[in-house]
N, C-alpha and C positions, 0 to 999 in steps of 0.2 A: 690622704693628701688633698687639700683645697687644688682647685681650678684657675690658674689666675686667667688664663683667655679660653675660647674652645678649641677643640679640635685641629679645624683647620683655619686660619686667615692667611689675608692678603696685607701687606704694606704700603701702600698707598696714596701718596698727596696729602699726609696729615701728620699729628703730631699727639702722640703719647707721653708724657713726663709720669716716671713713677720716681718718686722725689724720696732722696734722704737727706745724709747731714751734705751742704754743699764747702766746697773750697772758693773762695770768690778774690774777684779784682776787677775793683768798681760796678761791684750788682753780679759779674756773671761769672761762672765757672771756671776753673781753668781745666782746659785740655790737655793734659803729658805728653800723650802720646796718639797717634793713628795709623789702625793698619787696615790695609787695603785689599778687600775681598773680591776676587773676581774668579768667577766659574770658567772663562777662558783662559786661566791664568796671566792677566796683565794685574793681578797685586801680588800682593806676599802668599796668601792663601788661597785656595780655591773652593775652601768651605766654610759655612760660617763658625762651625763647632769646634774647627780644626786654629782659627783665628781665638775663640772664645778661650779654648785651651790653653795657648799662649799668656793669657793673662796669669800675671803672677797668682798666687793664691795670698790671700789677707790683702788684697791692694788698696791701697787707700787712696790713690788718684785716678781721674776721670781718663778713662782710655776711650777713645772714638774708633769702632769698628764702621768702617765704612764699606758699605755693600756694595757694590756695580750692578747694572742691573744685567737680571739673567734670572733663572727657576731653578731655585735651592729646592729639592725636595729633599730633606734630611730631617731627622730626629733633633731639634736642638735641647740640649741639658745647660742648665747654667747654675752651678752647684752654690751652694750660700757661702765660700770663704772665695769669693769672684764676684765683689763687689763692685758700682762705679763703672757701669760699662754704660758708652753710649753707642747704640746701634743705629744707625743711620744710615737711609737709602739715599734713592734721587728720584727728586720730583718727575721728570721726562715721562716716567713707565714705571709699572708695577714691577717695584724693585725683588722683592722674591717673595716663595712661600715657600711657609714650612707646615710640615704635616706631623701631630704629637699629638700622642693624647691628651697631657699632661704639661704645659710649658708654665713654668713659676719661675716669676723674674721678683727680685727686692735690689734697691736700688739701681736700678736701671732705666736710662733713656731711650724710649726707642721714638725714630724721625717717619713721616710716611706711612700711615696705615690707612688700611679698611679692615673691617671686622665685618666678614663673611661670615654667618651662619648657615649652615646646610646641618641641621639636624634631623634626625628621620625619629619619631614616637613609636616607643615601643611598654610595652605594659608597664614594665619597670623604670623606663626612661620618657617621659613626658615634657620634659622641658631642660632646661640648663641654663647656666650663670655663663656670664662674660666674666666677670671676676668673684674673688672671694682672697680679699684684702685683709691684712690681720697687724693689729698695732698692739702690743702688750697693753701698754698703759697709754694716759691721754698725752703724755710729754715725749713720746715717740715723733720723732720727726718724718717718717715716713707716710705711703699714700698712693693711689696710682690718679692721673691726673689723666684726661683723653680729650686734647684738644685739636679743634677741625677734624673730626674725625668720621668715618661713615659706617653706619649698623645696615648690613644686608643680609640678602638669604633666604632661608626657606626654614620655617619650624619655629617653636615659640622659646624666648628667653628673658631670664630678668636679667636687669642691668647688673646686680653684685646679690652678694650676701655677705654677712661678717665669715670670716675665718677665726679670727678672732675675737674679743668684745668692744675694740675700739677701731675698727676697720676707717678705715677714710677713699671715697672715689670720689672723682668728680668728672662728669662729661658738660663740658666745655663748648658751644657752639659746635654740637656735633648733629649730623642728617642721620637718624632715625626713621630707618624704613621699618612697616608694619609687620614686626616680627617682635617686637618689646610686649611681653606680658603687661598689661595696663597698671597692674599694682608695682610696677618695675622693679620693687628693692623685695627681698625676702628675708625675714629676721633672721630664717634658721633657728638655731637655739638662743638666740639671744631676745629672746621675747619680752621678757621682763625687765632688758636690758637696751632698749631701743635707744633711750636717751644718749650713751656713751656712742652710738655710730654717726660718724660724717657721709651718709648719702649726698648729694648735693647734684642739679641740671640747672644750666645755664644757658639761656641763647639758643637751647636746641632748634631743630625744624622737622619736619615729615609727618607724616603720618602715625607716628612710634612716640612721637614724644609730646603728645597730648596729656598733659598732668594731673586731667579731672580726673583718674581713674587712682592717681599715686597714693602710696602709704601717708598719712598724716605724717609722720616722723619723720617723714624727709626734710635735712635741712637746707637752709635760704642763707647766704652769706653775703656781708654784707660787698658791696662796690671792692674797698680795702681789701678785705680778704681773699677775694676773687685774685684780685690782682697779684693777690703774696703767692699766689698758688698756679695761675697760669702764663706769668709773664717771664720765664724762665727762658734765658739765652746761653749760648756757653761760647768761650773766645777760644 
């Protein structure tokens, strides 16, 4: 099973779009439905897995889970026929964290992040991936998108790998603290295959996101496309 974040993070004051087919009116998304998360019980649930649950299964419109703030330590799963979710904190406080091995989102929105690393190197384990993104073919409309966002921590990591041969990330004016392996993207086994992948950094800052170090085959998009990719609002 690919990676798509590590281990553990936080959510944040930032903004993650992992993007598929959208429903719109007038440019933005429609929202169906919102249920309301709270560990003191002031929403519907008091967990977020237990709200995730709730989602129909095969759904095909954007459900807004909104979080309250409080410390979810839970396992979240978000099974692939539970599409179309947006997960969504509050700016005020570090809206929650979850602690997984293993967390794989596809078509999901999530509001609020930081992207804490705390890896510890061990013979077998020397570094890790923040994501590992996979698109069958190039006409896939999917992607994970990581906008205002902040890389911290302890231990060394690449930004992605493909999971599949046509992966697509993009970090977006995000603060890069000195934890990003300098070559930031890693083929994996797509080596021969580097052309089909969308790596893509824009606007970064820190100390991490210095690009003299990057793979050549990172690509550069232009103004437009930037724009198709991180200007996503939802009503």
């Amino acid at each position: 099973m690919g990676v798509v974040v590590l281990p553990c993070f936080i959510l944040l004051l930032s903004t993650l779009f992992c993007f598929g087919s959208w429903t719109h009116v007038e440019g933005a998304p429609i929202v169906a439905n919102t249920i309301v998360v709270d560990i003191n019980g002031q929403g519907k649930f008091r967990s977020i897995q237990a709200a995730i649950n709730s989602v129909p299964a095969n759904n095909n419109q954007w459900i807004r889970i909104n979080v309250n703030p409080g410390l979810y330590q839970e396992k979240v799963t978000i099974s692939t026929d539970k599409p179309f979710i947006l997960l969504e904190g509050h700016a005020e406080s570090a809206t929650f964290r979850v602690n997984a091995d293993n967390f794989v989102a596809r078509s999901i929105t999530f509001k609020l992040c930081e992207l804490n690393v705390n890896l510890v190197p061990t013979p077998s384990l020397k570094y890790d991936y923040i994501t590992a993104q996979g698109r069958m073919k190039a006409t896939d409309p999917n992607g994970f998108v990581f906008k205002y966002c902040m890389i911290n921590g302890t231990g060394k990591v690449y930004l992605g790998r493909p999971w599949v041969g046509f992966a697509r990330v993009i970090f977006y004016k995000t603060i890069m603290y000195d934890v990003i392996i300098p070559a930031g993207w890693d083929p994996h086994d797509a080596d021969a295959h580097v052309d089909t992948l969308t790596f893509v950094e824009n606007g970064c800052t820190g100390a991490g996101s210095n690009l003299s170090g990057r793979v050549k085959w990172e690509k550069h998009l232009t103004n437009a496309e930037l724009e198709q990719f991180t200007n996503l609002s939802f009503s």
